[in-house]
DOGULUM-505958 format. One record per residue (C-alpha): residue number from 1; x, y, z. Coordinates in steps of 0.05 Angstrom, whole numbers. Each point is the difference from the previous one (the first is absolute). Layout:
BEGIN
REC loke      X      Y      Z
REC  NUM      X      Y      Z
...
This chain:
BEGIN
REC loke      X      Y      Z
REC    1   -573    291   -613
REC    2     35      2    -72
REC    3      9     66      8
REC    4     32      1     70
REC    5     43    -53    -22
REC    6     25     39    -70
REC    7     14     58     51
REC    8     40    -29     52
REC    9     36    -50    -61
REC   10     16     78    -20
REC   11     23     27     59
REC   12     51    -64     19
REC   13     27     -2    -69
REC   14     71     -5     -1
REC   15     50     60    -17
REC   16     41    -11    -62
REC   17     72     24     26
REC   18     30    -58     30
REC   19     40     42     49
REC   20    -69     17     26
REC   21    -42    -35     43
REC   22    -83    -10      0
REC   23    -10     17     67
REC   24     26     74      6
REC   25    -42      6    -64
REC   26    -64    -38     30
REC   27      1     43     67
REC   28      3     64    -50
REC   29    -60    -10    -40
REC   30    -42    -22     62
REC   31     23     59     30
REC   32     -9     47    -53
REC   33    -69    -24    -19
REC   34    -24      3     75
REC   35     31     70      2
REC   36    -39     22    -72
REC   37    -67    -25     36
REC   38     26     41     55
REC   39     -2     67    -40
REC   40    -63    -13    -30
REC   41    -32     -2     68
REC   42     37     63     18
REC   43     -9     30    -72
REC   44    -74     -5     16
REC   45     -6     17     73
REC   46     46     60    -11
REC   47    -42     24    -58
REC   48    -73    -14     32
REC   49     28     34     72
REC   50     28     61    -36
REC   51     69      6     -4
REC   52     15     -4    -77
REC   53     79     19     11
REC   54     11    -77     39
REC   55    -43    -31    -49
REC   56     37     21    -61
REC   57     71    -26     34
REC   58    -37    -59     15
REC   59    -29    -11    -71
REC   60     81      7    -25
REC   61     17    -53     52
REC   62    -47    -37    -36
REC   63     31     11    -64
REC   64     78    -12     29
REC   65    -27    -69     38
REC   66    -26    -21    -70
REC   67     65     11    -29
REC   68     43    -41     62
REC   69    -45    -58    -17
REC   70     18      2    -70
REC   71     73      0     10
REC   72      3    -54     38
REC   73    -15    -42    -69
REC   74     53     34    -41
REC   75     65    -26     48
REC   76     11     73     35
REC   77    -10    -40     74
REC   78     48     40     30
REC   79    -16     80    -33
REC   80    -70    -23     12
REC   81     16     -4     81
REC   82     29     64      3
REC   83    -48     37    -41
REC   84    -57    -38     48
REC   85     42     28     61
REC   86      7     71    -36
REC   87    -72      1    -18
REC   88    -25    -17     71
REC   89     37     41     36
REC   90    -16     53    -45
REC   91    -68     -4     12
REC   92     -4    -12     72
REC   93     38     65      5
REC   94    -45     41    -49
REC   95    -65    -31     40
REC   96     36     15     67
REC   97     11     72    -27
REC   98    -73     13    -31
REC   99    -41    -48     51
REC  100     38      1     69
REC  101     27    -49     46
REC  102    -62    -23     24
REC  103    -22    -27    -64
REC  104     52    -61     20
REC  105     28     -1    -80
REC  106     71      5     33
REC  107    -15    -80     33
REC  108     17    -23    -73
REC  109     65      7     18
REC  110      4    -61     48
REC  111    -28    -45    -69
REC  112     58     39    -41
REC  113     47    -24     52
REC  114    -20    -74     -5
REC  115     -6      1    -74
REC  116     76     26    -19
REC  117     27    -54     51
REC  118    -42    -51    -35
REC  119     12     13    -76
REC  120     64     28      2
REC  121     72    -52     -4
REC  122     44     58     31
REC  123     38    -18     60
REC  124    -20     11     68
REC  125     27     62      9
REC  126    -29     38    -58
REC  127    -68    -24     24
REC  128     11     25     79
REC  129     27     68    -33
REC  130    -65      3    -45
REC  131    -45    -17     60
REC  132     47     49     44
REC  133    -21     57    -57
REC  134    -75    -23      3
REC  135     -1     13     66
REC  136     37     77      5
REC  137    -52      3    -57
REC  138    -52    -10     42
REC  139     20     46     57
REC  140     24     58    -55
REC  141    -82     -7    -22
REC  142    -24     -3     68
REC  143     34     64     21
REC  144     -3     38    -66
REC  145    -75     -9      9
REC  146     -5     31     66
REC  147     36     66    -21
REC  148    -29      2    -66
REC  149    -83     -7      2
REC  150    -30    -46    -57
REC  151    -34     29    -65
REC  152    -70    -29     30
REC  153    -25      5     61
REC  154    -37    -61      1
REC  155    -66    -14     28
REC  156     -1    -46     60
REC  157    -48    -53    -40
REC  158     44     -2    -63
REC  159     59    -11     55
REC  160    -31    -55     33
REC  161    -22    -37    -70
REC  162     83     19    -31
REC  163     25    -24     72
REC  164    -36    -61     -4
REC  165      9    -22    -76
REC  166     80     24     10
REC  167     15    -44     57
REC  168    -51    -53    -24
REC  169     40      3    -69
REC  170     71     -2     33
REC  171    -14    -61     41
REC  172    -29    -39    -64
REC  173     53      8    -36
REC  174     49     -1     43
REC  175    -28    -73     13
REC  176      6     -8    -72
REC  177     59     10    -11
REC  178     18    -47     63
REC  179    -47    -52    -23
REC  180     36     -5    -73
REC  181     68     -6     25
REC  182     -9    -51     59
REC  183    -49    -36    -45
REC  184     55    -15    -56
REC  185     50    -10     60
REC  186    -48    -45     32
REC  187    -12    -46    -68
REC  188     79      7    -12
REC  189      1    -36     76
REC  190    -50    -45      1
REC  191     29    -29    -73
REC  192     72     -8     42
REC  193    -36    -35     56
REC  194    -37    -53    -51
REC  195     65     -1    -43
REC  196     43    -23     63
REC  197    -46    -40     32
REC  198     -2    -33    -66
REC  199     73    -11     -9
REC  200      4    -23     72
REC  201    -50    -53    -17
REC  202     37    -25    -62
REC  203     62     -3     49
REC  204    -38    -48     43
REC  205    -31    -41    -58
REC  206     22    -58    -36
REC  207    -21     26    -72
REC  208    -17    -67    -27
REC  209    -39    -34     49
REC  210    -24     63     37
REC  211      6    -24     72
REC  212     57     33     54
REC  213     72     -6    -22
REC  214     59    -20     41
REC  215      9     63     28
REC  216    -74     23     16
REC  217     -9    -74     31
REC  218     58     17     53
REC  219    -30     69      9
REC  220    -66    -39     26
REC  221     39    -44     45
REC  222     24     49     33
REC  223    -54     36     15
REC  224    -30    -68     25
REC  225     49    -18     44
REC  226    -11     81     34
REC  227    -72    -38     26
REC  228     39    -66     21
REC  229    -24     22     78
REC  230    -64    -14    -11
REC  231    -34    -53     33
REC  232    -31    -35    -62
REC  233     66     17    -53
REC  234     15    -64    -43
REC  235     50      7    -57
REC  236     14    -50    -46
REC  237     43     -8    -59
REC  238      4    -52    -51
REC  239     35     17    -71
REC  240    -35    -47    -65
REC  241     36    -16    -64
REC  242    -37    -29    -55
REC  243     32    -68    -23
REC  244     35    -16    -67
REC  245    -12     77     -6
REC  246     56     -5    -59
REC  247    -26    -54    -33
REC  248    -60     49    -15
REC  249     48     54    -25
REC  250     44    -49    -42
REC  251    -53    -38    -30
REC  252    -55     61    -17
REC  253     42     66      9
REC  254      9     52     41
REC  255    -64     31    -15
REC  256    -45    -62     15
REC  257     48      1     71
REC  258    -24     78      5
REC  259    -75    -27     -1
REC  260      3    -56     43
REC  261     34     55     60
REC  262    -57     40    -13
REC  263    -55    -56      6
REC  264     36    -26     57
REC  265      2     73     33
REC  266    -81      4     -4
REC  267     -8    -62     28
REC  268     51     13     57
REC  269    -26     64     14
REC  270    -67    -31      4
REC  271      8    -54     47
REC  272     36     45     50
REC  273    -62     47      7
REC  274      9     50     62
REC  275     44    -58     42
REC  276     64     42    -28
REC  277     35      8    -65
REC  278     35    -30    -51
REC  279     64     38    -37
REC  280     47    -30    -64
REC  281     56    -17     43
REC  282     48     -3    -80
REC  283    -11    -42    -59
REC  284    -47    -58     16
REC  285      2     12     76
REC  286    -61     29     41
REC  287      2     24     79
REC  288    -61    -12     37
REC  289     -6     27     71
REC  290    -56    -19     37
REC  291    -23     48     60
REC  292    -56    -30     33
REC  293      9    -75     13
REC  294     58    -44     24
REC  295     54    -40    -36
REC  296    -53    -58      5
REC  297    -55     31    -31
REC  298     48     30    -55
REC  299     25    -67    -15
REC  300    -79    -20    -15
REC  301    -11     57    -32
REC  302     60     -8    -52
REC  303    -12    -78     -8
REC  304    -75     27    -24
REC  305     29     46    -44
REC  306     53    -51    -22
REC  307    -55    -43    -19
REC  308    -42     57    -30
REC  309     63     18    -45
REC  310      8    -78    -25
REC  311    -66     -6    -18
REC  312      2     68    -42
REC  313      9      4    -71
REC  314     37     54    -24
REC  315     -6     27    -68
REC  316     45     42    -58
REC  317    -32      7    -71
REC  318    -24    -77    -17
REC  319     55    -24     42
REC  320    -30    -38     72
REC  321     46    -22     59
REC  322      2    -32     64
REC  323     37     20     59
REC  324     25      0     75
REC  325     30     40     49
REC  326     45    -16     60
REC  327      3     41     64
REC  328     46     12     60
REC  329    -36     29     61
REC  330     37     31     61
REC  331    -36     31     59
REC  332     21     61     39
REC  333     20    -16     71
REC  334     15     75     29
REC  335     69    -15     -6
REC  336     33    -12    -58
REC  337      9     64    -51
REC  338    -44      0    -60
REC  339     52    -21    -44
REC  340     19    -64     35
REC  341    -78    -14      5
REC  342      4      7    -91
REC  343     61    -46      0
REC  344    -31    -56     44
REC  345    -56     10    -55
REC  346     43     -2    -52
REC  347     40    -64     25
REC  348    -66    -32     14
REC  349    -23      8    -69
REC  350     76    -26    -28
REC  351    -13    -64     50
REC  352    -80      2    -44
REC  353     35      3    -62
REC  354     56    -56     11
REC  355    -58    -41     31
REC  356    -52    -10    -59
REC  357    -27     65     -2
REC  358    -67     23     -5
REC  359    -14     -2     73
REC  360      9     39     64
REC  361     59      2     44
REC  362    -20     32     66
């Protein structure tokens, strides 16, 4: 496994030219050292079935694939494309011309095709006039071979075993090549998808306490009030704000003030379970909307909590404290917007305030 893992840390390491990019260079030495296995098959076959002429071209394939594979370390990305290119179709042509078209050597060219679009940072219309060329190419071979007969005449088993490692070979590495590119594309993707989804969940998060913000809050509501036809919708919203909430900041700092929100947050979050959500609503201010009970049962529910949070004490370095919250609940009647329902709250929890706080106004 070392081994394996020193090869392919080899393979992926990154060019030095920074004009250059590790991917062209990545899809050339895969390509180029599943092309030098290539010849050694062939270099053997050819040799074993007799037909020494094929086997010494494919031994100097060999020796020119060896070469592309080393360039692709030295920061010659772009020579070592075109001398790849040169150096295929140079040999598909000489093993067209000794071998025949049977042999299938000339299906390389569909892998030749795929790998200069892939490595190559020319525009799109050098690359349709390459693969345009490839292709007249292709048909110049085909008919050359069928006025001119091949060096060998080739036995039908030695055919059928060429035929079948040819088109076996082209397929491979045409899904290689395929398989390298839409594999760093793929990575490049899935890294934007986690990166935005990310982002979108900072833009919906209050950073300190971690619950919904203002704006992710709404965003809920809204897609609450979408299911306001059914037969068993309750919505209810009550906004808290933690009394003498200053008084905490003034007499301890900021930073105790920062704890306590924080404390308070896991305790909110808590208590409301799966019966809806709680969001900072801004500064000491929390939204709670409650989705599967009435204003009645929301008012019980936020006494117990009220109680809950009284009886609580909330801690920052040696430093202990005591305190309340006061609530203003509002239910929604199918009739009034959203909005009017959070400033009914919000009055409701001014009349809590001016009235003693620590208690719920419903």
């Amino acid at each position: 496994m070392a081994l394996v893992q020193k090869l392919k840390n080899f393979i992926m390491m990154d060019v030095a030219d920074e004009n250059e990019t590790k991917k062209a260079s990545v899809i050339m030495r895969c390509s180029t050292l599943f092309l030098y296995i290539f010849f050694t098959v062939q270099t053997v076959v050819l040799f074993v079935t007799g037909y020494p002429m094929a086997a010494i071209v494919s031994m100097l394939c060999l020796v020119g694939y060896i070469a592309a594979f080393s360039m692709t370390y030295q920061g010659y990305t772009i020579l070592t494309q075109h001398f790849i290119e040169l150096l295929t179709l140079g040999w598909v042509a000489a093993f067209v011309a000794i071998m025949g078209w049977d042999c299938s050597y000339q299906h390389m060219i569909f892998s030749l095709m795929l790998f200069s679009i892939l490595t190559s940072y020319r525009n799109f219309l050098y690359k349709a006039v390459f693969s345009a060329f490839l292709c007249i190419f292709r048909l110049v071979l085909y008919f050359y071979i069928h006025f001119h007969p091949a060096v060998y005449t080739v036995d039908k088993g030695t055919m059928y075993l060429l035929n079948i490692i040819n088109t076996f070979s082209t397929f491979l590495l045409f899904f290689i090549i395929a398989f390298l590119f839409s594999k760093d594309s793929m990575e490049m993707e899935e890294k934007l998808v986690k990166y935005n989804k990310k982002i979108e969940k900072l833009a919906k998060t209050d950073a300190l306490t971690k619950l919904p913000n203002r704006r992710d809050a709404m965003e809920r509501i809204e897609k609450l009030l979408k299911k306001s036809r059914d037969v068993d919708f309750y919505l209810d919203i009550a906004i808290g704000d933690i009394d003498y909430f200053k008084k905490v900041n003034d007499t301890y700092g900021h930073e105790a003030g920062d704890a306590v929100l924080v404390q308070m947050a896991e305790i909110l979050k808590n208590d409301m379970g799966d019966e809806g959500f709680v969001a900072r609503w801004g500064g000491e201010e929390f939204l709670f909307v409650f989705t599967t009970m009435n204003g009645d049962d929301a008012a019980m529910r936020l006494n117990d909590l009220k109680t809950k949070i009284s009886q609580t004490v909330f801690k920052y370095n040696d430093i202990t404290m005591k305190l309340t919250m006061t609530f203003g609940l509002e239910e929604y009647d199918f009739h009034n917007s959203i909005d009017d329902v959070i400033n009914s709250a919000d009055e409701k929890l001014y009349l809590g305030k001016t009235g003693g706080r620590n208690q719920v106004v419903f």
